[in-house]
C-alpha positions in Angstrom: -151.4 -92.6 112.1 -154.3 -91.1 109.7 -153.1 -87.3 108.8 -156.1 -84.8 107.3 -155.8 -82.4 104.6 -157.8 -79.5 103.9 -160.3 -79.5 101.1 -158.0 -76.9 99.2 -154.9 -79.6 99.6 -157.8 -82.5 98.1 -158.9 -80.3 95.1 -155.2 -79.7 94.1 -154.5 -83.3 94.6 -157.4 -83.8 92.0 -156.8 -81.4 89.8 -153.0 -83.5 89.3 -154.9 -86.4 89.2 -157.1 -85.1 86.0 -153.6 -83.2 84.4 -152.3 -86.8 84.7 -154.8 -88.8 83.4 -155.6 -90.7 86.5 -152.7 -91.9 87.2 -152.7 -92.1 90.4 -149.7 -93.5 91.2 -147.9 -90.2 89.9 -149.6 -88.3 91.8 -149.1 -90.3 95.0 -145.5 -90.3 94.0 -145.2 -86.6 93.4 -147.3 -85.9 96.6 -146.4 -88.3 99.1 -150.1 -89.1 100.0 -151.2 -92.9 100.0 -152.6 -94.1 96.1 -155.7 -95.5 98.4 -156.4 -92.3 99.5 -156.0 -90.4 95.7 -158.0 -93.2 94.7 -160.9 -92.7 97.5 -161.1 -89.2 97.1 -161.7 -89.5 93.0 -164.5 -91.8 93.9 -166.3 -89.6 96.3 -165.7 -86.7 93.7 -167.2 -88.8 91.1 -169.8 -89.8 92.9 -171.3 -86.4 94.4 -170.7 -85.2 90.5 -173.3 -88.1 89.5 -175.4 -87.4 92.8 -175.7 -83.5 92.2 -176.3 -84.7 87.9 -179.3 -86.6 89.0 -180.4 -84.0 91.8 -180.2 -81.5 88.9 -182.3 -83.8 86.0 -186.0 -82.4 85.3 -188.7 -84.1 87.2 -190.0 -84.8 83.2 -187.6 -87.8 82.9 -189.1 -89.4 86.1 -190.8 -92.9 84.3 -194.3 -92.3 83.7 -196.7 -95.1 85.5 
């Protein structure tokens, strides 16, 4: 049975994850919530950090033909 948590409940579950220095085991342990699931959400934080990086780069760093 999958259970859902609000995005408030995800962002403090990060927010341990960076105090602890990744470990996500600790977290999971001190939470209760899966590791897979500390782990996916740290990769789909990472990876709208790098989407909205590159969203935000000036068009000048575009490779010139």
């Amino acid at each position: 049975m999958s259970r859902r948590y609000s995005p408030d409940h995800k962002m403090l579950v990060l927010r341990l994850l960076a105090v602890n220095k990744g470990d996500a085991i600790r977290v999971s342990h001190f939470t209760g919530i899966p590791v897979r699931t500390i782990r996916d959400w740290d990769l789909q934080q990472r990876r709208a950090e790098a989407y909205r990086k590159a969203a935000m780069s000036p068009l000048s760093s575009r490779r010139q033909p």
